[in-house]
N, C-alpha and C positions, 0 to 999 in steps of 0.2 A: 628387620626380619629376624635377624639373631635374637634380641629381646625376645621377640612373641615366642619366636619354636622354643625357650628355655624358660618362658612360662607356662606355657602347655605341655613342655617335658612335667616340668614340676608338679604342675595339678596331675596329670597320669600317671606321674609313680606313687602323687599321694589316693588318687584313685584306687590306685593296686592293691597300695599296701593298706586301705581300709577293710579291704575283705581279708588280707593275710592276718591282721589283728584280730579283727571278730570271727575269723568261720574258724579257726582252731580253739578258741574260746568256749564257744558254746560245746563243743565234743568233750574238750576237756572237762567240762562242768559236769555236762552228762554224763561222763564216766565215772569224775570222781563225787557225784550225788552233790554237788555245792552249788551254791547260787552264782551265775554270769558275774554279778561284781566281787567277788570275792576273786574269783580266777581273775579277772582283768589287772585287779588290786595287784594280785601277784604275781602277774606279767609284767607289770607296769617298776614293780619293786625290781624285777630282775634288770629290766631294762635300764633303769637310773644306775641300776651296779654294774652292768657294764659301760655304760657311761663314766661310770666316774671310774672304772679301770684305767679307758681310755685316757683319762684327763690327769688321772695320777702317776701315771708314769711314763716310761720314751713312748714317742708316737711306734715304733716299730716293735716294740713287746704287749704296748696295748693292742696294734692293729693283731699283734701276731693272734693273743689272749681270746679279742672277739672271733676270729678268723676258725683259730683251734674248737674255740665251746662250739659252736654251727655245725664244725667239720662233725665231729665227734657226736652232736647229736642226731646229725643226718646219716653218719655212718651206724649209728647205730639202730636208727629206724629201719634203714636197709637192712642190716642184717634178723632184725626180728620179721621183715615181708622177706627173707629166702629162710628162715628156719620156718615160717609158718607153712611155704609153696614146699618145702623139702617135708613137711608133716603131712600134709593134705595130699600134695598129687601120688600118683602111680607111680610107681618103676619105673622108667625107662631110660632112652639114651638120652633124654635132653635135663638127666639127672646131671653131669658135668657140666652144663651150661647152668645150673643152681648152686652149683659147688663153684663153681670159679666165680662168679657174683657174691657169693658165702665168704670165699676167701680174699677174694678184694677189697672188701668191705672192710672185714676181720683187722687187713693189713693197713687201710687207710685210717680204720679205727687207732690201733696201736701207734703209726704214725703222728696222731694227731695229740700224744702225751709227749711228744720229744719236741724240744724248744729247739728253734736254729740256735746256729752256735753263733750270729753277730747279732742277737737280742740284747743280751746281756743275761739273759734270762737262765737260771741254772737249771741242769737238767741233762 
């Protein structure tokens, strides 16, 4: 029974992650006017390079390396969805609850350029 449920894990997260590959693909494309394979091209270029990040050096500066690019890209999508909601909405009092999401972000942002100090990693 372990077998089966860790091959039907397997297929579900390769499930998952086929629409996490393709549906940010085709926006990207449509944004930047390029054709689907050319983004995927250079999706696919990023991902070998952090691949071979990982492969090139300690497991715990490469885990850090992938760990940091995600953070820092995720932190910074958040931060452009509360400058947008801090442009568009009204006044009001649930303006601190877009500022303190603002600054969260900001802060995990910043975070996310400082290496631990048992990487090896300088910084």
């Amino acid at each position: 029974i372990f077998t089966s449920s860790c091959i039907f894990t397997a297929l579900g997260v390769l499930a998952s992650a086929i629409s996490w590959l393709s549906g940010p693909v085709r926006g990207v494309a449509q944004l930047c006017s390029k054709d689907d394979r050319q983004v995927v091209l250079c999706q696919n270029f990023l991902c070998a390079s952090f691949g071979w990040i990982f492969l090139c050096t300690s497991a715990s500066a490469g885990f850090w390396w992938l760990t940091a690019c995600s953070a820092t890209a995720t932190q910074s999508m958040y931060l452009a969805i509360y400058w947008a909601t801090w442009k568009a909405k009204a006044r009001g009092w649930d303006d601190a609850i877009v500022f303190m999401g603002m600054l969260t972000s900001l802060i995990g942002l910043l975070l996310g350029f400082k290496a631990p100090s048992d990487t090896g990693i300088p910084g």
